[in-house]
C-alpha positions as CSV (number, residue, x, y, z in Angstrom):
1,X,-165.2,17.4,-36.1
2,X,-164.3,17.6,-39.7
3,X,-160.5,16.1,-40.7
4,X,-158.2,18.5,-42.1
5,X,-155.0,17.6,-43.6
6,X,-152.4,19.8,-44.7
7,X,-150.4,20.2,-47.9
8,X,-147.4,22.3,-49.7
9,X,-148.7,23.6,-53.3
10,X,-145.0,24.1,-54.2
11,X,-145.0,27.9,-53.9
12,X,-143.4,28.0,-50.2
13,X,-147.2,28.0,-48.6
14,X,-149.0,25.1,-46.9
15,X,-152.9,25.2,-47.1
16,X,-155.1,23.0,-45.0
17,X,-157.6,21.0,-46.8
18,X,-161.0,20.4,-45.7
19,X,-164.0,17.8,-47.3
20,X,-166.7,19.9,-49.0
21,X,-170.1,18.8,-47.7
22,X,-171.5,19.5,-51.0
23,X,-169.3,16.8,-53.3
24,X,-170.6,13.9,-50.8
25,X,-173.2,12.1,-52.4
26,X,-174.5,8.6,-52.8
27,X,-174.2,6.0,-56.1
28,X,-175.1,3.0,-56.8
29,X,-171.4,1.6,-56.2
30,X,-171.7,3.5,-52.7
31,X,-170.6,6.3,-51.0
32,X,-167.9,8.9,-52.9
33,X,-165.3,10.1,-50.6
34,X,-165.7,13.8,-49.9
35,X,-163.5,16.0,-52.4
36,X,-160.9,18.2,-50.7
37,X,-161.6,21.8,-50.9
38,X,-158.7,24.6,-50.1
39,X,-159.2,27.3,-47.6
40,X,-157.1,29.7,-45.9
41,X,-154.4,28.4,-43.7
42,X,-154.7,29.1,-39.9
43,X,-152.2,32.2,-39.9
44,X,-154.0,34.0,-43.1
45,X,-157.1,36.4,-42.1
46,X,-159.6,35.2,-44.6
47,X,-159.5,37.7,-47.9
48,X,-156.5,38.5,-46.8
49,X,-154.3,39.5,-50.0
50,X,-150.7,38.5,-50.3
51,X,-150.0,42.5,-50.8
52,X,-151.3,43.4,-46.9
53,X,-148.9,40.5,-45.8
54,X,-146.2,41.8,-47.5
55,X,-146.7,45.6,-46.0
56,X,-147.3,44.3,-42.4
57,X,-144.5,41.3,-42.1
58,X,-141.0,41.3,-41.5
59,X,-139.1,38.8,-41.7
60,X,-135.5,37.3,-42.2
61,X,-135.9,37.2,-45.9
62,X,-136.8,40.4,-46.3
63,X,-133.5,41.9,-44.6
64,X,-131.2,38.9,-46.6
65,X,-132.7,40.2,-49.7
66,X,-132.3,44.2,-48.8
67,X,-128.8,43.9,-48.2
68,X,-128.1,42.1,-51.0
69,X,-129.4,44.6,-53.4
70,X,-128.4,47.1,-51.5
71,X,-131.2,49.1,-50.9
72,X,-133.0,50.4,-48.3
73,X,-136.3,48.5,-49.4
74,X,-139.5,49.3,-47.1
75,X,-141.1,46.6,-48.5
76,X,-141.4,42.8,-46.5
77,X,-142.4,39.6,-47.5
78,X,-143.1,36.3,-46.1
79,X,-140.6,33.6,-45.4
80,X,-141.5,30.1,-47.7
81,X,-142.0,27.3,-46.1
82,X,-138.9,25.2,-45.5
83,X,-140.2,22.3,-47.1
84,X,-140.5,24.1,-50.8
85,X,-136.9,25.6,-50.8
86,X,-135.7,23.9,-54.0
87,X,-136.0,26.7,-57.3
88,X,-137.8,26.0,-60.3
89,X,-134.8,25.7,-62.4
90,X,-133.4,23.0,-64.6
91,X,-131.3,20.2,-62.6
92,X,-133.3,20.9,-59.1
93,X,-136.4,19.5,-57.7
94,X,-139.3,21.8,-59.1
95,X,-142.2,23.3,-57.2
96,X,-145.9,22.6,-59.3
97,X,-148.3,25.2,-58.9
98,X,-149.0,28.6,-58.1
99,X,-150.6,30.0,-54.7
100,X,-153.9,28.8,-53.8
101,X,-155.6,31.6,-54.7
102,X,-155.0,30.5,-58.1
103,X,-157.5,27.8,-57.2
104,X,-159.8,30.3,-56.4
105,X,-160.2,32.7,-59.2
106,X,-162.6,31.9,-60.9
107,X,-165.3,33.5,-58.7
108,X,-165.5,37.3,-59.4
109,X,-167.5,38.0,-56.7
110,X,-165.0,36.9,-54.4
111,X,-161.5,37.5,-55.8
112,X,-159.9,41.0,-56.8
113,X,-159.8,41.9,-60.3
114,X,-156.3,41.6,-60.1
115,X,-155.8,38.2,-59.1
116,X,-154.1,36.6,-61.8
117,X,-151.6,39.1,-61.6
118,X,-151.5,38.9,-57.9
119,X,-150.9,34.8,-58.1
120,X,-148.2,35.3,-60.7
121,X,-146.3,37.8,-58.7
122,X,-147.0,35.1,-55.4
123,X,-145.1,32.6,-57.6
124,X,-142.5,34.8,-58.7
125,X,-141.5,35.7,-54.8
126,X,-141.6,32.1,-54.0
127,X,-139.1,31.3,-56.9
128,X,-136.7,34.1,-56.0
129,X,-137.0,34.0,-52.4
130,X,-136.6,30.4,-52.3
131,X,-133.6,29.9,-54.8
132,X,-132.1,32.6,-53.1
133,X,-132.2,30.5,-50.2
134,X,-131.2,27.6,-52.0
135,X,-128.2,28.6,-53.1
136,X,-126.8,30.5,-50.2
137,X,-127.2,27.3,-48.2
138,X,-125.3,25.4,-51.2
139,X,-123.4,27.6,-53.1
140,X,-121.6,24.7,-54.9
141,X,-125.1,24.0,-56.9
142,X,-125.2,27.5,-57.9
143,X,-123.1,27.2,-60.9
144,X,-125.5,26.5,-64.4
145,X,-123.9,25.9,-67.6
146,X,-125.8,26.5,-70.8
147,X,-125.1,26.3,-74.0
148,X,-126.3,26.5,-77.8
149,X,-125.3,24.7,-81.3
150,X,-124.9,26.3,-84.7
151,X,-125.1,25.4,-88.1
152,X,-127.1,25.8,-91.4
153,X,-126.8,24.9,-95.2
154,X,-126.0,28.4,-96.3
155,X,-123.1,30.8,-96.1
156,X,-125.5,33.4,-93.9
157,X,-128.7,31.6,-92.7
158,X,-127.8,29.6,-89.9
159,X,-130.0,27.6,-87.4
160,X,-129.1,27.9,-83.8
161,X,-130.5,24.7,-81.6
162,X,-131.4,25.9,-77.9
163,X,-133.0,22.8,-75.8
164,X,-135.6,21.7,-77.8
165,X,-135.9,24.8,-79.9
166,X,-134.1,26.1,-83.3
167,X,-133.7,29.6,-84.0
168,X,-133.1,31.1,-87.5
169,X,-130.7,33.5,-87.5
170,X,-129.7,35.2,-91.4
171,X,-128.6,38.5,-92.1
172,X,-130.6,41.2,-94.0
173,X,-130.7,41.6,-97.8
174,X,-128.9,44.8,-97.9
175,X,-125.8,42.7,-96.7
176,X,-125.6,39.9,-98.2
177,X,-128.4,37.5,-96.6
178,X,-131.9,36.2,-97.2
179,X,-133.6,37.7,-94.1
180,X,-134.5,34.5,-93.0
181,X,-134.3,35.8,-89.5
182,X,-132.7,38.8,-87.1
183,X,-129.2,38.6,-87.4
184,X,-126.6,38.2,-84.3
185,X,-126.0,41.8,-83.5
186,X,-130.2,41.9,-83.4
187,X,-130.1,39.0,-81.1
188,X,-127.6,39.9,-78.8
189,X,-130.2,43.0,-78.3
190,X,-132.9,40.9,-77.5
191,X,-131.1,38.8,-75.7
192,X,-129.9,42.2,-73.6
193,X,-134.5,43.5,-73.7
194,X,-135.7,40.4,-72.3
195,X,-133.4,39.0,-69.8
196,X,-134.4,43.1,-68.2
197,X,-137.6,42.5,-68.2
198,X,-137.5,38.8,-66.7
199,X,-135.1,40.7,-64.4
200,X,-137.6,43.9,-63.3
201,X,-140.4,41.1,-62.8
202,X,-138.5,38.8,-60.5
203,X,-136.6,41.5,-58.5
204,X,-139.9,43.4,-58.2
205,X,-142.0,40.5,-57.1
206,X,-139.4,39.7,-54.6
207,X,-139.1,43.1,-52.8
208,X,-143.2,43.7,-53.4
209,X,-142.5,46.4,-56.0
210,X,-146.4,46.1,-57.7
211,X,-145.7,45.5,-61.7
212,X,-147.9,44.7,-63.9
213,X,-146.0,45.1,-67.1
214,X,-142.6,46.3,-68.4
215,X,-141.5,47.2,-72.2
216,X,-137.7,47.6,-72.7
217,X,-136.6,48.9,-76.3
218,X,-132.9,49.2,-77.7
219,X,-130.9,50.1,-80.4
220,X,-127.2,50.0,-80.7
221,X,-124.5,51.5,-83.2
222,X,-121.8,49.8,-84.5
223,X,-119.1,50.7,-87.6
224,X,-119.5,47.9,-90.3
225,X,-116.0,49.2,-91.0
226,X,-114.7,46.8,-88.1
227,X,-116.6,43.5,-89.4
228,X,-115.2,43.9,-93.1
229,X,-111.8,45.1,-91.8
230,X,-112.2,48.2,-93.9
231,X,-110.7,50.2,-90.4
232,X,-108.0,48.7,-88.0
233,X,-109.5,51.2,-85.4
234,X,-112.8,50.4,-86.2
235,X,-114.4,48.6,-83.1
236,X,-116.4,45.6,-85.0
237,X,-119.0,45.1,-82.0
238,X,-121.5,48.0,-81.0
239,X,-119.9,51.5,-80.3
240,X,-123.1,52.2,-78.0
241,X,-126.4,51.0,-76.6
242,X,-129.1,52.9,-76.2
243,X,-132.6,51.9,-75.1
244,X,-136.0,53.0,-72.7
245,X,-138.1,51.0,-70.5
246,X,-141.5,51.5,-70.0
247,X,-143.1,50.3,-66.4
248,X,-146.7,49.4,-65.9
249,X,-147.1,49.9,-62.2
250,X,-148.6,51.9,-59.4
251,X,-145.4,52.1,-57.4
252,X,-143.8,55.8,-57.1
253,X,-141.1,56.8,-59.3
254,X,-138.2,56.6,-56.4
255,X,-139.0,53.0,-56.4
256,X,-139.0,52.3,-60.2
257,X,-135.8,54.3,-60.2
258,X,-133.8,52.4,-57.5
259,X,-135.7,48.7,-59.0
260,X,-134.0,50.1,-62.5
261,X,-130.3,50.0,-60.5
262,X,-131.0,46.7,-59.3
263,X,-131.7,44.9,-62.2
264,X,-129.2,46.7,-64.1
265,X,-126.7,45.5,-61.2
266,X,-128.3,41.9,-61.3
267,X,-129.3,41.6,-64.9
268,X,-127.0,38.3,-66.5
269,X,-126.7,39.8,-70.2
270,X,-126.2,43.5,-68.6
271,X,-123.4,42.6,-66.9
272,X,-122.3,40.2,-70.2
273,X,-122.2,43.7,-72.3
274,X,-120.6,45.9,-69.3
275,X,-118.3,43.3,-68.5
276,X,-115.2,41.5,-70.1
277,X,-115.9,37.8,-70.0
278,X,-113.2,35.4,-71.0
279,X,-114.1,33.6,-74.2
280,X,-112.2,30.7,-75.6
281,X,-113.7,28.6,-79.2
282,X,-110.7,25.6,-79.9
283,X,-111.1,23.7,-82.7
């Protein structure tokens, strides 16, 4: 009978682990131990995608998660494994790795073209599912402060220190800067672009929405009247926002549509623009 031992690759799956026949072989300091070789757990029909799981499963998740966004999702996925219910996210235990199948893609002949987008959107659903989970079991972990530093040696080019990164930020010739970098108002729009499209791809891994890529582009308006005080009613911040996304996906256009509400009611920097947000700087 051939040992099997079971393990948890930190996506909220367990895999059982078998020795491959083929890696046994003798040296002349003796016999190497056989090296484990993944293959599909027990309940998972071999070649089995995670997409046909997801259409044929329901389980407790997948109603938590529907009535949260509010939405009547046909869409089910599979419940993680309750010992991988800590998020990837800073200041928690982190799960390594990405589904097994992962492991496995390097053989054409076996594995679907799409694969690597398959794994990615595996680990994506494990990280929602399972924070989700996390943090309505402790909600007093759920708050996350961030924050960012700002200084420079010129009037207008200023260098923003984020973790371990530094961003220049400057202001265009035209007013005054040495387009060093995009300036604020530029930032806070790509701040607004990319936390949608982390948004779209976590929201639609998690209710089995198939993506394969999303674009977002904006442009806003504001009257430079209300930054050099030229206007008391002049509104110094952006009048408007206006912007497209573009979705690279086989799901139908009802879905997109009602994935588009739920990340614009979920999005962090959406509801940062639609929303007043108390703001105090002492010095």
């Amino acid at each position: 009978m051939i040992s099997m031992r079971r393990y948890c690759n930190g996506s909220g799956s367990r895999h059982w682990l078998r020795p491959s026949a083929k890696s046994t072989r003798s040296t002349r300091r003796g016999l190497i131990r056989p090296r484990p070789v993944a293959i599909a757990p027990p309940d998972r029909r071999p070649g089995e995608t995670m997409a046909a799981r997801i259409k044929t499963q329901s389980l407790p998740q997948a109603q938590v998660l529907r009535a949260l966004i509010g939405y009547p999702w046909r869409y089910t996925r599979r419940q993680p494994a309750s010992a991988c219910t800590a998020p990837v996210y800073p200041g928690f235990a982190s799960a390594t790795g990405l589904h097994n199948i992962c492991a496995t893609a390097k053989n054409p002949a076996r594995e679907p073209e799409n694969t690597k987008e398959l794994c990615m959107s595996e680990h994506l659903q494990s990280l929602f599912l399972s924070s989700q989970n996390f943090f309505q079991a402790n909600p007093g972990k759920a708050m996350a402060t961030f924050s960012v530093t700002s200084s420079g040696d010129g009037a207008l080019h200023r260098q923003v220190k984020i973790r371990e990164f530094v961003l220049d930020v400057d202001e265009p010739q035209n007013l005054g800067g040495t387009n060093k970098g995009p300036n604020p108002v530029e930032i806070a729009l790509a701040s607004l672009a990319t936390c949608q499209e982390i948004s779209y791809h976590l929201h639609a891994a998690a209710l089995g929405i198939p993506l394969k890529e999303v674009s977002v582009t904006l442009e806003g308006t504001l009257d430079l009247r209300g930054f050099f005080a030229a206007a008391d009613e002049a509104r110094p911040g952006f009048t408007n926002i206006r912007g497209t996304v573009k979705f690279d996906s086989s799901a139908s256009k009802e879905d997109l549509l009602a994935l588009k509400e739920s990340v614009d009611r979920h999005c962090p920097v959406m509801d940062l623009f639609k929303n007043r947000t108390p703001v105090e700087i002492a010095f």
